[in-house]
Each structure stands twice: as C-alpha cells, then as structure tokens.
Wavefront OBJ file of the C-alpha trace (Angstrom):
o trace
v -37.271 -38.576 28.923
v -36.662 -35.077 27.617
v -32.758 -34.438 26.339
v -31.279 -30.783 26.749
v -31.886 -29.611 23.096
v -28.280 -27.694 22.670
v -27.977 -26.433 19.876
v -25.656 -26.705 16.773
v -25.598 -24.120 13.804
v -24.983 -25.926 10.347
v -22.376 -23.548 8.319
v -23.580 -24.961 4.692
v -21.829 -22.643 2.927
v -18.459 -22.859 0.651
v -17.212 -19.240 1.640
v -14.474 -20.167 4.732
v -15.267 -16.013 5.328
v -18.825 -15.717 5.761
v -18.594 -18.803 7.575
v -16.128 -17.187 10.032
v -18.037 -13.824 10.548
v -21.528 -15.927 11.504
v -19.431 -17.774 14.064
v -17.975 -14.256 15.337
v -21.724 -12.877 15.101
v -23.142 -16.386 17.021
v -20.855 -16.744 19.517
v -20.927 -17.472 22.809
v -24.300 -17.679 22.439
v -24.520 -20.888 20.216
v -21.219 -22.552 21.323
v -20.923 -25.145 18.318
v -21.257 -25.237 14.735
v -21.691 -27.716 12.169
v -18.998 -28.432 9.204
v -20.052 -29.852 6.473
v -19.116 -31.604 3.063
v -19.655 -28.460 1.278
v -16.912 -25.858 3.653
v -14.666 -28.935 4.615
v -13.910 -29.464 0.566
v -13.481 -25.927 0.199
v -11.208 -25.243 3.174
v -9.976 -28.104 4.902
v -9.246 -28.554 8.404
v -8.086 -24.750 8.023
v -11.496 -23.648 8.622
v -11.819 -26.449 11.458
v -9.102 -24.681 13.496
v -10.466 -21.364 12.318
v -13.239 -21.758 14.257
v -11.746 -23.390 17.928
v -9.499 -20.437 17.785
v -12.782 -18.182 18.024
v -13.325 -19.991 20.885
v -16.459 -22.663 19.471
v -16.805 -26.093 19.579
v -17.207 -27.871 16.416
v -19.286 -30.723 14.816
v -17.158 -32.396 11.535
v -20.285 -33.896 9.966
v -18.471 -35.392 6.945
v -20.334 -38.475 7.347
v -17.708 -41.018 6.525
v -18.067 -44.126 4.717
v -15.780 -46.280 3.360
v -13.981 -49.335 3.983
v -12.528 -50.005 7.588
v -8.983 -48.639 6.810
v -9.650 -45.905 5.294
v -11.974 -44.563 7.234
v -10.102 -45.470 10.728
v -7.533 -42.941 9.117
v -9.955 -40.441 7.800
v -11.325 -40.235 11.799
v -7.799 -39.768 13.226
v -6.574 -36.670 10.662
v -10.178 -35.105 11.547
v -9.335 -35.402 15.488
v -8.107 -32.112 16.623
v -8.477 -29.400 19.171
v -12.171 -28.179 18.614
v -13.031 -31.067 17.217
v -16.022 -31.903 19.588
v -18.013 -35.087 17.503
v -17.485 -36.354 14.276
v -20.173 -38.728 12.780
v -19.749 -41.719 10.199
v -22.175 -43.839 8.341
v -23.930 -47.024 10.119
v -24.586 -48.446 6.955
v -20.909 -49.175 6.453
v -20.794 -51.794 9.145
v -19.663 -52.369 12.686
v -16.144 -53.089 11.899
v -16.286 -49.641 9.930
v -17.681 -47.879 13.364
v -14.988 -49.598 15.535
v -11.875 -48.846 13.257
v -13.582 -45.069 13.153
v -13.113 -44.768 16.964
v -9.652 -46.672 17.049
v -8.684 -43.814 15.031
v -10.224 -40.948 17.194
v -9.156 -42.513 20.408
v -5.132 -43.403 18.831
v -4.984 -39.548 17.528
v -6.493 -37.968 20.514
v -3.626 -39.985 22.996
v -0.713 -38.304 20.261
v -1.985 -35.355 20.907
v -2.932 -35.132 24.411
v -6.778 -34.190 23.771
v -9.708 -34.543 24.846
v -11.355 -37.245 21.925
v -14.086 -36.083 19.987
v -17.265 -38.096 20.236
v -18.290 -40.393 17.399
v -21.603 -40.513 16.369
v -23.449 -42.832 13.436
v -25.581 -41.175 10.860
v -28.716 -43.694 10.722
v -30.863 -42.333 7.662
v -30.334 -38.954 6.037
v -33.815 -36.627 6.634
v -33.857 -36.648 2.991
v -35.118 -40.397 2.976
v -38.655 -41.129 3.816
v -40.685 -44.495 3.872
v -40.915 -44.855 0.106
v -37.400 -43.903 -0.896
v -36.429 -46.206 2.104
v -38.701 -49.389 0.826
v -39.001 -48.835 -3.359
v -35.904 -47.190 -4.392
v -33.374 -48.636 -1.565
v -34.742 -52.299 -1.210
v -35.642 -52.072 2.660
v -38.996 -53.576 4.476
v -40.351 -53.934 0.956
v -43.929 -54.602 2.274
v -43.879 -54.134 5.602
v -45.599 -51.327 7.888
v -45.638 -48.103 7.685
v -43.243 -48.362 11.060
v -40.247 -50.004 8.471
v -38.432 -46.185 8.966
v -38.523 -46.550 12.527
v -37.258 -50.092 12.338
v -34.450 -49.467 10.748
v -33.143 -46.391 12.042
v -33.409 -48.187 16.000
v -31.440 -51.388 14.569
v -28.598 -48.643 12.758
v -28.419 -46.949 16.160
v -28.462 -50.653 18.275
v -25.670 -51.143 16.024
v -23.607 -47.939 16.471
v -23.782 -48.433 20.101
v -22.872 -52.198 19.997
v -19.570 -50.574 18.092
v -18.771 -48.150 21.158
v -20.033 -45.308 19.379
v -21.619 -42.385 21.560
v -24.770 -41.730 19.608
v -26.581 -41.188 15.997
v -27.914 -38.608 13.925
v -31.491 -39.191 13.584
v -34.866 -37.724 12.724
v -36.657 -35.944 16.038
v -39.468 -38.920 14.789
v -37.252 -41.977 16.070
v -35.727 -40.046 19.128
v -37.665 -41.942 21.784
v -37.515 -45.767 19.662
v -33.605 -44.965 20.118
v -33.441 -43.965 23.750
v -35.851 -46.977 24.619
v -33.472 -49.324 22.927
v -30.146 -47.931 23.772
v -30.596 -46.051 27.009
v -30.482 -42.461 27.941
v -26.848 -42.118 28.053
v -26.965 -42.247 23.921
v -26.683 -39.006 22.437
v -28.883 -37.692 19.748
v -28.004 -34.911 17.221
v -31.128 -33.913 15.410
v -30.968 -32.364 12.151
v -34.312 -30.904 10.224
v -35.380 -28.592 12.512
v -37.034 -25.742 11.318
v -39.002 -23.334 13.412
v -42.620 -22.554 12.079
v -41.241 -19.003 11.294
v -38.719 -20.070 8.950
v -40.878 -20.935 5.637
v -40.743 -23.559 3.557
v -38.729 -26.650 4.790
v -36.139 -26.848 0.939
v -34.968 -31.035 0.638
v -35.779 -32.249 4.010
v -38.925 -34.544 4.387
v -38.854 -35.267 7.941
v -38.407 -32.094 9.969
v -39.509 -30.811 13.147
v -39.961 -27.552 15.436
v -37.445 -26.954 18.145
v -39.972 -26.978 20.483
v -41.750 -30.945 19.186
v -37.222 -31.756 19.089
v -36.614 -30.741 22.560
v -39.841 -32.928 23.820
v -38.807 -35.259 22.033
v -35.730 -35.908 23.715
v -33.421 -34.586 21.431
v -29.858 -34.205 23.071
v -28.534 -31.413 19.939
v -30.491 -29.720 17.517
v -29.298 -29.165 14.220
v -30.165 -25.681 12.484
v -28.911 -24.154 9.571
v -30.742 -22.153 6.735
v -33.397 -20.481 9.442
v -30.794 -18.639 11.067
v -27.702 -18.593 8.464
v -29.996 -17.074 5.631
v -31.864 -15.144 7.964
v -31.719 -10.935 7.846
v -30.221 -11.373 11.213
v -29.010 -14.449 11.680
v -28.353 -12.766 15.730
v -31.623 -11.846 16.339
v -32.696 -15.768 14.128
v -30.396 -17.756 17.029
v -31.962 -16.040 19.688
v -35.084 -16.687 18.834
v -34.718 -19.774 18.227
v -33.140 -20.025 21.857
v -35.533 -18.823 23.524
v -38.221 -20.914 22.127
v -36.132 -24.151 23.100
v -35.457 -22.640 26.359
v -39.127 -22.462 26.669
v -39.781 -25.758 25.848
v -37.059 -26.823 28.659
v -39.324 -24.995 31.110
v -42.688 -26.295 29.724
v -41.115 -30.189 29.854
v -40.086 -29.351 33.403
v -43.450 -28.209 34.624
v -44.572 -31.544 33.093
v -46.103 -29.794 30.214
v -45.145 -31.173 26.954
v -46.859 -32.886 23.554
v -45.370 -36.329 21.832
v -44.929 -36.243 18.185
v -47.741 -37.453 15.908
l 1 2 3 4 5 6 7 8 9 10 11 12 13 14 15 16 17 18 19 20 21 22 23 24 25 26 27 28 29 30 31 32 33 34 35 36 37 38 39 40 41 42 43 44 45 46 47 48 49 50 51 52 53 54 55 56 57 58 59 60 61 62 63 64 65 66 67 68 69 70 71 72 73 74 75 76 77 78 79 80 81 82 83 84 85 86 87 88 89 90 91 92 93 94 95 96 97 98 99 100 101 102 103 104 105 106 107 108 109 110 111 112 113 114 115 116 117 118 119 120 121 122 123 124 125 126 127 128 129 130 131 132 133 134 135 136 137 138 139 140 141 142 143 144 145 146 147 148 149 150 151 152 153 154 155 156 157 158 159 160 161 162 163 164 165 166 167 168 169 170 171 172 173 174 175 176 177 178 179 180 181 182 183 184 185 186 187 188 189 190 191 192 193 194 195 196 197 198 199 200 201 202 203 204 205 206 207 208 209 210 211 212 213 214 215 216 217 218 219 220 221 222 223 224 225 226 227 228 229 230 231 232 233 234 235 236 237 238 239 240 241 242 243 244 245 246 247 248 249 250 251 252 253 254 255 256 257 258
C-alpha cells in the first residue's frame, strides 16, 4: 500500500511576513502549509486566515495537550476557514482525543464549514529508542521494535477516539496502516531529501522518495525548501522527485525501508 505523498511546507519561522511571501512564492504549487508553535505564538490565528485568503490550505500543528476541557476548547477557536487538520497529542488520553473532535465538529456546525481533520501526534521524530526506553520509562528492556510498539498502540488509540490519522515517523507508516486500515491518514514529518545536508534535531528522517513508498499519505518539509536559495526551484524539486516515486510505485517498482 503506497499513500499519495502530498505535500505540506512547515513555515517554522516567527516573521508572519516572510512566512506570507513563501506561501505567495509556493503557491498553487504546494497547496498547504504547516503552522507551527513558533508563528502561531507570534501571530495568532491572524496569520491562519492570512494564509486561506492566499488561497492555501493549512495544517495548525500546535500539538495540543492538556486536560479534556481545555483542549476541547482550544480545537474549536482553532477551527476556521482554511483550517484543513489540526493535530493533538495521543499521550493525553482518549477522552482528551474525543473532547478535541467534539470541539472541531461543534465549531465547524456554527460556522457552516467544512471540519478540519484531527490527527494524533504519536512520538515526536526527535525521540528515538533510547530517549523512548531510558529517559521516558517505556519498554525498559524490551526489543529494539519497543518504538514501533508504541507508536501503532498511540495510533490504535487515536483511531479508537474517531480521530482521522497520526503524525508519525515514515519508519512506522506500514505497522499503522496494517493495524488501522488504509483509510487512516498519515502526515510524515522528517523528510529531508539527500540534497538538503545535514538532517539539524531530527533522528528519524527519511527521503521523499523511501516516504512516498512507504505509504505516507502527507509529507512534511520545512528547512530544505524554506532556507533554501530558492525555496521555488527547492519545492519543485522536491515535487518532482515524489512524483517520480508515484510513477516508480505504480510500475511496481519500489524499495521498503531498512
């Protein structure tokens, strides 16, 4: 199984401006981009709406996480036209993940909208099998699978909440369509294409081309093209080589991850 390998542009920048022009430069090309921690707290939803009246779709990766309340009302002021998914945290629980789309779904009938998909972030790239077992507590002892474990019972749980997919690594893409069907999205972040240098804070990354065999519904890309000298010519690059890979997987030529 072989997702469709869109692709999302993360805008991990502070400067509501820049982040503007690269959406004016990107689009229609790449027709959603990522907003972060880092522009949300420096703009609010301004830049949100900034960017669906340019005509984008937009991913509010805020990654909420708090107690069922708050975060059921954190979900419904971040539904809004453009809004296309926001994600939460699986670690905060089921009845977290359920209040987080009661929110979505009660906003989106106010305002007569289309809701925005909710997604569960299952572990952050950053965290690899010895963060996950010696500093956090988790599978102390067990295989070296224990990543892969977890990350399929996170997404199990996300869509046992009515949630419509996960972040994830590229790495647990097939454990999660196995376990929760095809119909699950996933939104893969770390990708780096081998032109792009060194990979910065990310552990587990991946190529566009090893994401879209994967199975990888969305690829997440940020630094390669946002930092590039033209971050134009960067996206379509990158484009083509996932397009690529699209043709290669439907000629029945493709590699699995190692």
């Amino acid at each position: 199984m072989t997702g469709k390998g869109e692709i999302i542009v993360a805008l991990d920048m502070k400067d509501p401006g820049e982040a503007l022009s690269l959406v004016r430069e990107l689009a229609p090309e790449v027709t959603m981009f990522k907003v972060g921690m880092e522009l949300f707290y420096a703009s609010g939803s301004d830049v949100i709406d900034s960017i669906a009246g340019l005509g984008a779709k937009v991913f509010c990766d805020l990654k909420l996480h708090d107690i069922p309340a708050t975060v059921k009302r954190a979900a419904s002021v971040l539904t809004r036209p453009g809004v296309s998914m926001i994600d939460v945290h699986a670690a905060g629980g089921s009845q977290m993940m359920v209040e987080a789309l009661a929110g979505v779904y009660e906003a989106a009938a106010v305002q007569n909208i289309q809701p925005p998909r909710v997604i569960a972030v299952t572990l952050l790239t950053s965290i690899d099998h010895d963060v996950l077992t010696h500093e956090l507590g988790f599978g102390r002892g067990l295989t070296e699978y224990v990543v892969t474990e977890y990350v399929v019972r996170m997404a199990e749980v996300a869509r046992a909440s009515g949630l419509n997919g996960v972040v994830t690594s590229a790495f647990e893409v097939g454990a999660i369509h196995k376990a929760c069907g095809d119909g699950f999205i996933t939104v893969v972040p770390g990708v780096r294409p081998t032109w792009a240098g060194e990979p910065h804070d990310q552990k587990r990354f991946v190529t566009p081309r090893e994401a879209v065999f994967a199975g990888a519904d969305y690829l997440v890309v940020g630094r390669p093209i946002t930092r590039a000298r033209s971050p134009r010519d960067a996206a379509r690059a990158l484009l083509d080589e996932v397009r690529e890979a699209r043709e290669d997987v439907r000629r029945g030529k493709f590699e699995h991850l190692g």
